[in-house]
DRENKEDO-43813 format. One record per residue (C-alpha): residue in one letter; x, y, z; residue number from 1. Coordinates in steps of 0.001 Angstrom, whole numbers, plus 500000, padded with zeros to 6 digits. Each point is the difference from the previous one (the first is absolute). Layout:
{'a'; {X; Y; Z}; NUM} ...
***
This chain:
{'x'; {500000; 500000; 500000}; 1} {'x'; {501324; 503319; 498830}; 2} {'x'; {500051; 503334; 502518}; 3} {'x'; {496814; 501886; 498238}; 4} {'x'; {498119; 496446; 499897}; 5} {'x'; {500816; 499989; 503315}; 6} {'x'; {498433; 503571; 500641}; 7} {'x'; {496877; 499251; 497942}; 8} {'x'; {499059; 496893; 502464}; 9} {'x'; {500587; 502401; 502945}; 10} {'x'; {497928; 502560; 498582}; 11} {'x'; {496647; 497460; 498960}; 12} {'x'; {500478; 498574; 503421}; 13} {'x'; {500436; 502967; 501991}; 14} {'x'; {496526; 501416; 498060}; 15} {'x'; {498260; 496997; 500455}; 16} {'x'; {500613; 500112; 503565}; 17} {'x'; {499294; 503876; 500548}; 18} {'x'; {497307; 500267; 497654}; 19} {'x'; {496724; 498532; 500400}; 20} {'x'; {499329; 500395; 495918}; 21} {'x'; {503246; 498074; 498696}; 22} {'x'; {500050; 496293; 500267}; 23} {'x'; {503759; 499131; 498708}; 24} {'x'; {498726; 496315; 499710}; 25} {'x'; {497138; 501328; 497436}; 26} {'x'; {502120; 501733; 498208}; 27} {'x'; {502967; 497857; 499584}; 28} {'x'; {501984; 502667; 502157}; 29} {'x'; {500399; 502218; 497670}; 30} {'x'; {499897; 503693; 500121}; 31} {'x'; {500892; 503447; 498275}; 32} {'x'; {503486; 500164; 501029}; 33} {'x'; {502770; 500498; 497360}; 34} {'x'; {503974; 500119; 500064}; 35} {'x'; {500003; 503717; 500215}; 36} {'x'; {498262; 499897; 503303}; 37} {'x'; {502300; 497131; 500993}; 38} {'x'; {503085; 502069; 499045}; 39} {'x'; {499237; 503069; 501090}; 40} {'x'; {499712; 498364; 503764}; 41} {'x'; {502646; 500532; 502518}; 42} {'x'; {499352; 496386; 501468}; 43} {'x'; {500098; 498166; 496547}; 44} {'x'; {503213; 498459; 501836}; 45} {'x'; {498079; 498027; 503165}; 46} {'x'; {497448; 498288; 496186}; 47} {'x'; {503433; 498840; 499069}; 48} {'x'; {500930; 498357; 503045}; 49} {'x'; {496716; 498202; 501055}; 50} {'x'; {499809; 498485; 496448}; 51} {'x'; {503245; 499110; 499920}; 52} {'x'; {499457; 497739; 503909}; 53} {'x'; {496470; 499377; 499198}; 54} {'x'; {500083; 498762; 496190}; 55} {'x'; {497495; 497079; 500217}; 56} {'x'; {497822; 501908; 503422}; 57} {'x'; {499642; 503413; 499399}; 58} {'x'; {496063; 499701; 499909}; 59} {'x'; {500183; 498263; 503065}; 60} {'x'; {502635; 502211; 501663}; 61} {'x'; {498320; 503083; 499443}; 62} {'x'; {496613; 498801; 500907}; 63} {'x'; {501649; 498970; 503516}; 64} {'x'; {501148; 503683; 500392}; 65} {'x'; {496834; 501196; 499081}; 66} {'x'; {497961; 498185; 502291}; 67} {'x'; {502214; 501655; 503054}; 68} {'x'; {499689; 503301; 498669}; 69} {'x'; {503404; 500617; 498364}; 70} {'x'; {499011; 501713; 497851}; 71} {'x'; {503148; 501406; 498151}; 72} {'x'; {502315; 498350; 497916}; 73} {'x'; {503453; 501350; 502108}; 74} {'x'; {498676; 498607; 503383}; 75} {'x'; {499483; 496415; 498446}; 76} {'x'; {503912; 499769; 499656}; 77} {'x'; {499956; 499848; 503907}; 78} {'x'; {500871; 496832; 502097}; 79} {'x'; {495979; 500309; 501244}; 80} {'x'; {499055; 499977; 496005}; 81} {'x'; {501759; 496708; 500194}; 82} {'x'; {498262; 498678; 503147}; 83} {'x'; {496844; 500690; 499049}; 84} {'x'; {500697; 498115; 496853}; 85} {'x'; {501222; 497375; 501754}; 86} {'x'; {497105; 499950; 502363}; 87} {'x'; {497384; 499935; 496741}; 88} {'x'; {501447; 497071; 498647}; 89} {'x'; {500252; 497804; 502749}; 90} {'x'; {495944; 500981; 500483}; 91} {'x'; {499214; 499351; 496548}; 92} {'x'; {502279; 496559; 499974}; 93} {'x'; {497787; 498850; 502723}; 94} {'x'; {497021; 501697; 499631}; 95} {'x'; {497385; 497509; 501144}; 96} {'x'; {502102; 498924; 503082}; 97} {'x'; {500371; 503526; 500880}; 98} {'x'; {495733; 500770; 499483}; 99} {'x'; {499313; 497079; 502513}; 100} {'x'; {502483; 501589; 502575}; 101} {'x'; {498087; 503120; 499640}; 102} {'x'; {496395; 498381; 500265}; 103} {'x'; {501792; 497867; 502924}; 104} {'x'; {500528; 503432; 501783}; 105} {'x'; {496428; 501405; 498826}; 106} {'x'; {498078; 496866; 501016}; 107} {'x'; {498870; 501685; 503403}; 108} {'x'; {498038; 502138; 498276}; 109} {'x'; {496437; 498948; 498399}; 110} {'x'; {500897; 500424; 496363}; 111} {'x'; {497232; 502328; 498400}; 112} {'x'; {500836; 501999; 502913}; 113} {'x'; {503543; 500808; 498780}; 114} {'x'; {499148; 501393; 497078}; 115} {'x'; {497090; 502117; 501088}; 116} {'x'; {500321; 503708; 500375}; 117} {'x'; {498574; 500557; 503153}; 118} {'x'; {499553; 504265; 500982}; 119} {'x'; {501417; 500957; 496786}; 120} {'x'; {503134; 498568; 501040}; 121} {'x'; {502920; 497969; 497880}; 122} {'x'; {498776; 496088; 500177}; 123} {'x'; {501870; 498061; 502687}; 124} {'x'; {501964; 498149; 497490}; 125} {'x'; {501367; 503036; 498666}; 126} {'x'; {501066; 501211; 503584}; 127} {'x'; {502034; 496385; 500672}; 128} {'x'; {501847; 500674; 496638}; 129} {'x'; {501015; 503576; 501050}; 130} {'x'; {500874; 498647; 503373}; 131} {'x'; {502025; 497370; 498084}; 132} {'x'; {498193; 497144; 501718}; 133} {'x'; {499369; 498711; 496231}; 134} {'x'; {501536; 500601; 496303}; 135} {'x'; {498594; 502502; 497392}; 136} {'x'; {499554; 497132; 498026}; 137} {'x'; {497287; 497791; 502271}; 138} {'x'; {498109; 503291; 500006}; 139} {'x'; {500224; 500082; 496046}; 140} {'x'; {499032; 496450; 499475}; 141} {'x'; {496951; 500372; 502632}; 142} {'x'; {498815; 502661; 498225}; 143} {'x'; {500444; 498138; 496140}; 144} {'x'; {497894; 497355; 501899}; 145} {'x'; {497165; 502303; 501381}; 146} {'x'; {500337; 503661; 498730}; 147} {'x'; {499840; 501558; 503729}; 148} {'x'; {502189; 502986; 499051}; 149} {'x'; {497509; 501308; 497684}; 150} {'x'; {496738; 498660; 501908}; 151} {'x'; {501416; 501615; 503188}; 152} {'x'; {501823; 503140; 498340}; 153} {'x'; {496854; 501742; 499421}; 154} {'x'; {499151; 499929; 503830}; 155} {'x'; {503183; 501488; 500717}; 156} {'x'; {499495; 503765; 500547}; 157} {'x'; {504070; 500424; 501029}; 158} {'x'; {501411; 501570; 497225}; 159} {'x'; {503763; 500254; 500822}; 160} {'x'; {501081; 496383; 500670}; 161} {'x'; {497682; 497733; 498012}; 162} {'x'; {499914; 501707; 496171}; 163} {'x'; {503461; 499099; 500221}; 164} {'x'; {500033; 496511; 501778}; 165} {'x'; {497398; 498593; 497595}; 166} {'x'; {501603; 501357; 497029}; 167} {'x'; {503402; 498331; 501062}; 168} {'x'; {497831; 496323; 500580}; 169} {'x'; {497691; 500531; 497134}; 170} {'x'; {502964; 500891; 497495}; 171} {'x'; {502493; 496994; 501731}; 172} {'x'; {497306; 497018; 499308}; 173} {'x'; {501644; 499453; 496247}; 174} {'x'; {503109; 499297; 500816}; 175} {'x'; {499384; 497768; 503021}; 176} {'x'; {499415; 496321; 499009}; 177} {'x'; {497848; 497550; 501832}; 178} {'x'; {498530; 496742; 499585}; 179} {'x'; {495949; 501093; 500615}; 180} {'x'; {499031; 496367; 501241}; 181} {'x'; {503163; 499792; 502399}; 182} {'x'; {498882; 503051; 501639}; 183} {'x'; {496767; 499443; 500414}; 184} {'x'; {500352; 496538; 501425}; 185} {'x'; {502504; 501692; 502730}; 186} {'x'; {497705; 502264; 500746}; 187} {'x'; {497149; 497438; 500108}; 188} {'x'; {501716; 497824; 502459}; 189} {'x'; {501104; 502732; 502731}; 190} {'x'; {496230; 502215; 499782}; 191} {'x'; {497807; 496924; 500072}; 192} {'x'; {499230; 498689; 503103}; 193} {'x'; {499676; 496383; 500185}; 194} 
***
């Protein structure tokens, strides 16, 4: 992968995931960028790099900076750009072991109830992931399996927090993988009482 390839994935990504309009996955992540924009940047340098560690994971790379809001392309040269990498593929190389570990830790909880807004507040699913008690990525595959995010979202009145939050699930759920049946039948066996 060349430098200004390297810059074009960044930009689809980083619109898909700040826009509610572009869908990068729809639209074969293309956009309206051309060299001159490329070459006119001061940070054309940091495109260079990452393709040149990342040539067969860019997509994924970027989309694991993305979903921890770093957000330009100079900060994802850091040693943290590299954890959270690191971090999103071991989740997504183990991605159904990792949902039942997460629906281990919700299974206190009655299940509708977690994904319920209840006083116009964030779902309680959505508060374990920002307390880090589960992954981003249970949330998104709970909500590919029931649609809570938008069901719930329009009870939400909070306008600060959640426009954001649901964006960030709602515009994750392509690129996280799952086997439908597997998680289902997890989440069968720990909500149903024998």
């Amino acid at each position: 992968m060349d430098p200004f390839d390297s810059y074009k994935l960044y930009n689809a990504l980083k619109l898909h995931f700040e826009n509610d309009v572009y869908d990068a996955v729809k639209y074969n992540f293309k956009t309206t960028v051309n060299h001159n924009s490329f070459f006119n940047r001061r940070d054309k340098y940091f495109f260079a790099k990452l393709a040149k560690n990342h040539p067969k994971d860019l997509k994924e790379f970027y989309v694991s900076q993305f979903i921890n809001d770093v957000k330009y392309v100079r900060d994802m040269t850091d040693p943290i750009a590299q954890k959270n990498y690191l971090e999103y593929r071991r989740i997504h190389e183990s991605i159904h072991r990792v949902f039942e570990k997460d629906i281990n830790t919700l299974v206190d909880n009655d299940f509708d109830e977690l994904m319920e807004s209840r006083d116009n507040q964030t779902p309680l699913v959505i508060r374990k992931w920002m307390e880090e008690d589960i992954t981003l990525e249970t949330v998104v595959i709970l909500n590919s399996l029931t649609g809570f995010v938008q069901k719930e979202g329009k009870k939400i009145t909070e306008t600060i927090l959640w426009p954001d939050v649901s964006r960030k699930i709602l515009k994750y759920s392509p690129f996280v993988n799952f086997k439908k049946d597997k998680c289902l039948n997890i989440i069968k066996k720990r909500f149903t009482k024998p």
